[in-house]
N, C-alpha and C positions, 0 to 999 in steps of 0.2 A: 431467506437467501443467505442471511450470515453464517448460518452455522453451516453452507456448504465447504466455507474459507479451511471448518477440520477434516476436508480429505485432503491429502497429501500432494500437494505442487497446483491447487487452487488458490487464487485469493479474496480475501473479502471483498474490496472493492472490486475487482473483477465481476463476482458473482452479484454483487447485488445493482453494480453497472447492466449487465446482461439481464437480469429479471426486471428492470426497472422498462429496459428496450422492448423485451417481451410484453411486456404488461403496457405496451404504447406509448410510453412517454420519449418526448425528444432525447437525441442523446444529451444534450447539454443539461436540461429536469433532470433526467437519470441520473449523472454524471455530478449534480448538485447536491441531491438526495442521498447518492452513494455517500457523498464525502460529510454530510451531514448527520448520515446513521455510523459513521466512523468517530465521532467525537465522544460520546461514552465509553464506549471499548479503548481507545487512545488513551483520553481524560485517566481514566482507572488504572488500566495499566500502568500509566507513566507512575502514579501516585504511589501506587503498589510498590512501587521499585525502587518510587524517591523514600519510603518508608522502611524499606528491607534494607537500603545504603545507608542511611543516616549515620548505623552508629559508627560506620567504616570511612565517614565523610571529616575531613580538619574543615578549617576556613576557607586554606587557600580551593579547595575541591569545592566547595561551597560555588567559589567565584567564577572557577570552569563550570560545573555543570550550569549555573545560571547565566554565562555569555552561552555554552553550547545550546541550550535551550531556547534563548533566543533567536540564535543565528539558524538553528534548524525549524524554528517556526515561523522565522523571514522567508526562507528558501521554501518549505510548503508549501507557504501562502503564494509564493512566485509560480513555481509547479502546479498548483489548482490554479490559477488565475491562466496560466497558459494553456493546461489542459482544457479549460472550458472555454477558451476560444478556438482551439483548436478544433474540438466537438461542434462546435457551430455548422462548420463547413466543412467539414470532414467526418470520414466512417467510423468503426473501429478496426476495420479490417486490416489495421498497419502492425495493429496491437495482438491481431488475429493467428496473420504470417510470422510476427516473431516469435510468438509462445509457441510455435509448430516447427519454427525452426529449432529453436534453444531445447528441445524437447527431442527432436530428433537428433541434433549432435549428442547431446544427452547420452541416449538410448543407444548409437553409436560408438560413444566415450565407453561406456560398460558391457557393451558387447564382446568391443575390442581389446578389453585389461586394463586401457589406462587410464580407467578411476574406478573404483570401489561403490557402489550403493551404502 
């Protein structure tokens, strides 16, 4: 279900939320799973990038990307923690409606000129 995330305005957590629903598991399991099979692909990435920066990196940059990295994996962890109580008792159907709206203003925006593909 990850490698659905390379066609174009899917995402990974998305898809493997959705194949997890599919394949019967609660959404909240799914929803556990998903964020759980995101931590190699994240872990690497970030690594990758902290390795490509380095030599473009002083001290003081050192100290930004080490609070941003913190404070964006506080907020995360706040964001999983809400989402999966959210999933308790609730659908995905909210998440449903928006990708169908954001999609169709979209497809609207480029119809009508004013944005570019």
């Amino acid at each position: 279900a990850q490698s659905l995330a390379l066609i174009p305005g899917s995402s990974r957590s998305g898809t493997t939320l959705t194949a997890g629903i599919f394949l019967g598991f609660k959404r909240e399991t799914a929803a556990r799973f998903s964020f759980l099979l995101s931590v190699p692909a994240i872990l690497g990435s970030g690594l990758l990038q902290l390795y490509e920066a380095l030599e473009y990196i002083d001290s003081s940059g050192i100290i930004t990307l080490t609070v941003a990295t913190i404070a964006s994996a506080i907020s995360g962890y706040l964001t999983i923690g809400f989402l999966l109580k959210f999933l308790k008792s609730n659908s995905t159907i909210v998440f449903v409606i928006y990708r169908i709206a954001i999609g169709a203003a979209i497809i609207f925006m480029v119809y009508n000129g004013l944005i570019n593909p």
